[in-house]
C-alpha positions as CSV (number, residue, x, y, z in Angstrom):
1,X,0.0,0.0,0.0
2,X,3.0,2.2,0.4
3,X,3.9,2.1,-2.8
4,X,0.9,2.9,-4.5
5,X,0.2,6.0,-2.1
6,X,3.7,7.3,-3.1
7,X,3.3,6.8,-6.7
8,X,0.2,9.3,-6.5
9,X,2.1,11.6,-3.8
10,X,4.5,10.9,-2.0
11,X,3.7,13.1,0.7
12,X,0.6,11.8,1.2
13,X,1.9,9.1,2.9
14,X,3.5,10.7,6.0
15,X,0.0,11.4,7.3
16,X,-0.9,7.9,7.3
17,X,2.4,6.9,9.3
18,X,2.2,10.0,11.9
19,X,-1.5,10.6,11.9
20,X,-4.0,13.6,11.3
21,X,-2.3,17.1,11.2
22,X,-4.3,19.4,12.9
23,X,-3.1,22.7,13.4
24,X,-4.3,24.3,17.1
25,X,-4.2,27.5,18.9
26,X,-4.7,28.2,22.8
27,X,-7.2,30.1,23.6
28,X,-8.2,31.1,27.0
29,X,-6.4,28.2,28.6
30,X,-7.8,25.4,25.9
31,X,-6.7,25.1,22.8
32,X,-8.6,25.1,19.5
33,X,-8.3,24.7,15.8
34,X,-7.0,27.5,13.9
35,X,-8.9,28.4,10.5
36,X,-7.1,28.1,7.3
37,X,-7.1,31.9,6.5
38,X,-5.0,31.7,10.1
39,X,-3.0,28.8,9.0
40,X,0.9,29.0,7.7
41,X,1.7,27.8,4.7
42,X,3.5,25.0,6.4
43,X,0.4,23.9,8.0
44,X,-2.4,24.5,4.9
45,X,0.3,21.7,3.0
46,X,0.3,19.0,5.8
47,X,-3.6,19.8,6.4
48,X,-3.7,18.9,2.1
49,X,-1.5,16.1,2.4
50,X,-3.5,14.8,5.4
51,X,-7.0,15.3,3.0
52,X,-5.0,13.5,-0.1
53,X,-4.4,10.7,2.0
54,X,-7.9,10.2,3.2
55,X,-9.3,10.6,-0.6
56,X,-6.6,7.8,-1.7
57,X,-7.6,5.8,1.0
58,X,-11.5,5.8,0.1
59,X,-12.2,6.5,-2.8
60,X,-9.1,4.8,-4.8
61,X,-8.3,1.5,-2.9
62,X,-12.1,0.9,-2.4
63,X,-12.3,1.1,-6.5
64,X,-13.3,-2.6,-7.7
C-alpha cells in the first residue's frame, strides 16, 4: 500500500504513518483549531496532504 500511495504523492503518505495534522491555537487556557485563513503555509500543506491521503484511501483502494 505504500507504494501505491507514493506513486500518486509521495507526501501523502506521511499522514498515514504519523497521523491527522491538525493545526491548534490556545485560547483562553484550551486550545482550538486554527482556520485556514489563520494557517501558515507549512500547516495549509500537511492539512492537504493529510486530506489527499484520506481521498486515496476511500475512494481509490475501495475502487473494484
Amino acid at each position: 500500500m505504500e507504494f501505491f500511495i507514493q506513486s500518486i504523492d509521495p507526501d501523502a503518505w506521511n499522514p498515514i504513518v504519523k497521523g491527522t495534522c491538525i493545526p491548534i491555537k490556545e485560547v483562553n487556557g484550551g486550545f482550538v483549531p486554527i482556520e485556514w485563513d489563520e494557517m501558515k503555509d507549512d500547516d495549509k500543506r500537511k492539512v492537504q496532504d493529510d486530506q489527499k491521503a484520506k481521498n486515496i484511501l476511500t475512494f481509490d483502494l475501495s475502487s473494484d
